[in-house]
Structure formats: structure tokens, C-alpha cells
C-alpha positions in Angstrom: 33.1 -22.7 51.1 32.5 -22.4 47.4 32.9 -24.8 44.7 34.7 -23.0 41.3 34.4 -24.3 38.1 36.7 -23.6 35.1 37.1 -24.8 31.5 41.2 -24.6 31.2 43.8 -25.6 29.0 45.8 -27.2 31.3 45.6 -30.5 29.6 48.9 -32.7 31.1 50.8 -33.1 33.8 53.6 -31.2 32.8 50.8 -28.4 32.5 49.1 -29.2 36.1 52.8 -29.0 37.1 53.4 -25.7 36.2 50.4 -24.0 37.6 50.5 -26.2 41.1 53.2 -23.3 43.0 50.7 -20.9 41.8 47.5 -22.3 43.1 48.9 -23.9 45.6 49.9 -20.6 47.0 46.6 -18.3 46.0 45.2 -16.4 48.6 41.7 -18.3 49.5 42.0 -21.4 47.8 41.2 -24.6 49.8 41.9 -27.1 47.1 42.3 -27.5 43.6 42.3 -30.5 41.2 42.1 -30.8 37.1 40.4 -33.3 35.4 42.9 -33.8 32.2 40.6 -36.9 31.0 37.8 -33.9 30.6 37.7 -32.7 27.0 37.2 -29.5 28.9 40.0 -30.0 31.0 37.6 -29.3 34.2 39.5 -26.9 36.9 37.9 -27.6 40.4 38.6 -25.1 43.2 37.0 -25.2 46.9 37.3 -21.5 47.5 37.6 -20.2 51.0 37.8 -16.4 49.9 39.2 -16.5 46.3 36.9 -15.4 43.5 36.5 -16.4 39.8 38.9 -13.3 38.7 41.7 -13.7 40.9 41.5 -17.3 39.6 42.1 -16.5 35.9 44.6 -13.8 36.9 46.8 -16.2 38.6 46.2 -19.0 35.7 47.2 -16.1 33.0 50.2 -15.3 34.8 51.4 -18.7 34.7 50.1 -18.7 30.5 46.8 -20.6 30.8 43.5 -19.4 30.2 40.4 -20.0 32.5 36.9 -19.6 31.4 34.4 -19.7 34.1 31.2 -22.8 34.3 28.2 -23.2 36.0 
């Protein structure tokens, strides 16, 4: 298992909302959860499989952008 971090713009719950299908349903993905109190609006993903890229190419189909954090 690997932890995933990612500076979004998925900053309320209507956002978080709109993206849960999507992750929820990603290939490889464990969990998920958003820390909207972050100014960086923190994505945290347990990934069992999925990688940075398929990440941000399931958060840009949905019309958010992902940058990727150590």
C-alpha cells in the first residue's frame, strides 16, 4: 500500500461530491479523503495499484486539477 499526496482544488463539499463516483470507482484505490480546511486542499489516497497519473486523469475528467506532494 502507498500513501498519495495531492494539492487539489477540490475545496467544498459540493466539490468532494462530485469527484466521490469517480474515485470511488478508480481502479486501485483503497481510500480517499480531502482535507477542505487545508489551504492546499490536501487529496489523500491509500493506493493499492493506482499511480500519481491515473490520479490526475480521473480528477481532470471530472474538471479538477491535481498536482502531486511529497
Amino acid at each position: 500500500m502507498k500513501t498519495l499526496k495531492f494539492k487539489t482544488n477540490i475545496n467544498c463539499g459540493g466539490c468532494v461530491s462530485k469527484v466521490t463516483p469517480f474515485l470511488n470507482t478508480q481502479e486501485g484505490l483503497e481510500s480517499w479523503e480531502v482535507d477542505t480546511a487545508n489551504p492546499n486542499k490536501i487529496l489523500t489516497i491509500e493506493s493499492d495499484g493506482a499511480t500519481e497519473e491515473d490520479v490526475k486523469a480521473t480528477l481532470q475528467k471530472v474538471g479538477f486539477k491535481a498536482e502531486s506532494i511529497d
